[in-house]
C-alpha positions in Angstrom: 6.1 7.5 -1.8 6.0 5.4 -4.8 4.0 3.3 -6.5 5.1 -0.5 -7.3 3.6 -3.5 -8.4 3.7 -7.2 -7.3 2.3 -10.9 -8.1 -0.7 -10.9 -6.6 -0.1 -14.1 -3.8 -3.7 -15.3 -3.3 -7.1 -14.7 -4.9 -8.3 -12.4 -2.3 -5.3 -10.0 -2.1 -6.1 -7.0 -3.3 -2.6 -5.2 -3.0 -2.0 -2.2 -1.1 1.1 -3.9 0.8 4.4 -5.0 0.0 4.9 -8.4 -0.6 4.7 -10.8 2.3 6.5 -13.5 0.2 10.6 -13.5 -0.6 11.4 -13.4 -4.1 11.4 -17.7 -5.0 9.0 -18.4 -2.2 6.3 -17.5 -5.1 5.4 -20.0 -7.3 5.1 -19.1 -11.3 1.6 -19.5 -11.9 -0.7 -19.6 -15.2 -2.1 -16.6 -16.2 -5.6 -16.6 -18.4 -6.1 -12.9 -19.2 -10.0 -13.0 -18.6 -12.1 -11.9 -16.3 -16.3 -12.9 -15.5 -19.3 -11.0 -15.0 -21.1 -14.0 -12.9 -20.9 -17.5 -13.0 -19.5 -18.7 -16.0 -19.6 -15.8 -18.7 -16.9 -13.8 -19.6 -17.2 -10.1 -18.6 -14.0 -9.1 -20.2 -10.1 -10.3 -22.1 -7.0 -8.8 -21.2 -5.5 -6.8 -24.5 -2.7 -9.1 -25.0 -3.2 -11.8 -23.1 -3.2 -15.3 -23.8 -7.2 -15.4 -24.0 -6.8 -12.6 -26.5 -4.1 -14.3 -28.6 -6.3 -18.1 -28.6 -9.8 -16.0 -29.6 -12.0 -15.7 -26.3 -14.3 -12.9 -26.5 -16.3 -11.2 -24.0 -19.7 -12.7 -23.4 -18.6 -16.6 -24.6 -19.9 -18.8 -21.5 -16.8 -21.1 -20.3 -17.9 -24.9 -20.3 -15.0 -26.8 -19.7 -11.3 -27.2 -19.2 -9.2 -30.1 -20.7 -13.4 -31.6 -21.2 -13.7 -31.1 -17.6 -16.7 -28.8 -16.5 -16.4 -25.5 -14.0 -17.5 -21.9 -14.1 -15.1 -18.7 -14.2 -13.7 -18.8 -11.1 -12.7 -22.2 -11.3 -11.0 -22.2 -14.4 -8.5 -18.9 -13.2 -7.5 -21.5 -10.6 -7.0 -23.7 -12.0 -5.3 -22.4 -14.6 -3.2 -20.1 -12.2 -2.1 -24.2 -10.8 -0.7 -24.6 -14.2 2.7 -23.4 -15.3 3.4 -20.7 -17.5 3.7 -22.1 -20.7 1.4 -25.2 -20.4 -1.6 -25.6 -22.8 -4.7 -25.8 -21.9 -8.3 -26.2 -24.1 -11.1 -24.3 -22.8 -14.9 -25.1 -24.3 -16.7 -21.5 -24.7 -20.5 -21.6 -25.9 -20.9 -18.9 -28.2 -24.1 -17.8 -29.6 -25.6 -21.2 -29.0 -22.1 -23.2 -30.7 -20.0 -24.7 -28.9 -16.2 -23.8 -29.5 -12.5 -25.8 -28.6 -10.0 -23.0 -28.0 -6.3 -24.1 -27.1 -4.7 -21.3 -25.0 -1.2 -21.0 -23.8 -0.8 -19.9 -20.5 2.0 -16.9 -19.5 3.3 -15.8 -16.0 1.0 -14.0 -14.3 1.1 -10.1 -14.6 1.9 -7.8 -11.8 -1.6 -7.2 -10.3 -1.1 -5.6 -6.6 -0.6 -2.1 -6.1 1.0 -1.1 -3.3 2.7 2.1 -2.0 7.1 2.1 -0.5 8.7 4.8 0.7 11.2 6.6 -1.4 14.5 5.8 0.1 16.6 9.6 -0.7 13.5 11.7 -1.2 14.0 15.5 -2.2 12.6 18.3 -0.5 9.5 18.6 -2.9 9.2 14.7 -2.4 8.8 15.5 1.4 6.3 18.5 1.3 4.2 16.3 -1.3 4.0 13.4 1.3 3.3 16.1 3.8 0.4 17.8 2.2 -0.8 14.6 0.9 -0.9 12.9 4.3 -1.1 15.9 7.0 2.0 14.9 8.6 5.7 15.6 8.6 7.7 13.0 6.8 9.8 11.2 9.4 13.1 9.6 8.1 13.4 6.0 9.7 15.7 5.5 12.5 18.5 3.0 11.4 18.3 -0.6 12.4 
């Protein structure tokens, strides 16, 4: 077995399969780089990420997005509805003040774990998956 990554393809998939989507049926989708602890405050920024690069730090409380108001898990979708490369400015309260931030959204990360089968595994390979699992590995019958 091996591990890969995907797109995460809705807000409630939590990995652990392949994708159920082709490659194209996907849409690109905005990606903020923050996460929240309840409600509207920010619990924590992605090093990197577009949140990190505008200057959103954890604990500022999200207000508003292009002067509209939501909470957290509003403004991740709607920012994941925006393209990759669109601006967007997102009102934070911080210690009492409120701050403009413009952010420039990038493709969303690989997010979804999910385990494949190694196509030519070696003989280690095979005893691993044996151990690990408590069964013999089983090459697939040709389709």
């Amino acid at each position: 077995m091996e591990l890969k990554f995907r797109v995460k393809e809705s807000p409630t998939d939590r990995g652990g399969s392949a994708p159920r989507l082709k490659p194209g049926e996907l849409k690109a989708r905005g990606w903020l780089g923050a996460t929240f602890k309840s409600g509207s405050t920010i619990a924590c920024v992605v090093e990197g990420s577009p949140a990190m690069n505008a200057g959103v730090y954890a604990d500022d409380e999200v207000i508003a997005l292009d002067g509209y108001r939501l909470d957290g898990a509003t403004l991740v979708s709607r920012c994941e509805e925006k393209a990759p490369g669109d601006v967007v400015s997102i009102t934070v309260s911080r210690q009492d003040r409120l701050v403009e931030l413009k952010v420039k959204l990038e493709n969303k990360p690989a997010d979804a774990a999910y385990l494949q089968r190694v196509e030519h595994p070696t003989d280690s390979q095979k005893a691993a998956y044996s151990a690990w699992l408590g069964v013999p590995w089983d090459e697939p019958t040709p389709s």
